[in-house]
C-alpha positions in Angstrom: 26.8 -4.6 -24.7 23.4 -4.5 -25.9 22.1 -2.1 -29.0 20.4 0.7 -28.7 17.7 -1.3 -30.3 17.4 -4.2 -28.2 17.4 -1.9 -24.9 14.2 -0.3 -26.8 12.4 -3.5 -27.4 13.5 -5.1 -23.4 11.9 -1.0 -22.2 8.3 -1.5 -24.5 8.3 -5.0 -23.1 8.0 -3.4 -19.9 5.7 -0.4 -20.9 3.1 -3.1 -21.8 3.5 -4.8 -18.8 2.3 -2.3 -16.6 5.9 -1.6 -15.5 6.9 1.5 -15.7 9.1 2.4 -12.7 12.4 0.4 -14.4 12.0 2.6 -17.5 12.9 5.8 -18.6 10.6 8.6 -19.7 7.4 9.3 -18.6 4.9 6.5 -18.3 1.6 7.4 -20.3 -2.0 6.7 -18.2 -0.1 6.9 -15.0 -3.2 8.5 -13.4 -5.2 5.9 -14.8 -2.8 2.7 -13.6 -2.4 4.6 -9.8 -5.7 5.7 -8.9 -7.4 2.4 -8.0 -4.4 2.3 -5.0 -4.9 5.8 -4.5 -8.4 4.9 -3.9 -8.0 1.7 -1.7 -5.7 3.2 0.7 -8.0 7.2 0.8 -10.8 4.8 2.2 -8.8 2.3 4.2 -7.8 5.4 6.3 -11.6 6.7 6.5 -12.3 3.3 7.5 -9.9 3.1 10.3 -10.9 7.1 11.6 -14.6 5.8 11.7 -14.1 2.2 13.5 -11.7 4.5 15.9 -14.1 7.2 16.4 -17.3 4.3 17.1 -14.7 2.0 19.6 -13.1 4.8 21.3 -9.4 4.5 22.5 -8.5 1.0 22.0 -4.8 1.3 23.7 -6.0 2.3 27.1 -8.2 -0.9 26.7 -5.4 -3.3 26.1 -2.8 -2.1 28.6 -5.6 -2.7 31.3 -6.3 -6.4 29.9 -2.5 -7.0 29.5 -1.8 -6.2 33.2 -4.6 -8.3 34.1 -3.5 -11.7 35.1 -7.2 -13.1 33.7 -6.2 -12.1 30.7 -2.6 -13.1 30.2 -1.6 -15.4 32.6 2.4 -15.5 32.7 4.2 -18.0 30.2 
């Protein structure tokens, strides 16, 4: 079984690898490291409200093309 030591030194291999989910303890700059995701994903979702809001209701719009033979002739 591996020292104390050892399981120390595989853990800091981690830390420094930007991994800190598979050790224990509290990661340090964990802010820092998540809030370029947190970021991406708050503006992704304002994206996606805008584009919805400027097209309008885009499922109504594909049920009508799908029943339309025109537009998916059957396979």
């Amino acid at each position: 079984m591996a020292g104390e030591r050892e399981i120390e030194a595989v853990e800091q291999w981690f830390r420094r690898r930007g991994l800190p989910a598979v050790v224990r303890g509290r990661p340090t700059r964990l802010l820092v490291r998540t809030t370029a995701a947190v970021v991406f994903i708050a503006v992704w979702e304002v994206m996606t409200a805008l584009l919805n809001v400027v097209d309008g209701d885009t499922d109504a719009d594909f049920d009508r093309l799908i029943e339309n033979d025109l537009f998916s002739p059957g396979l």
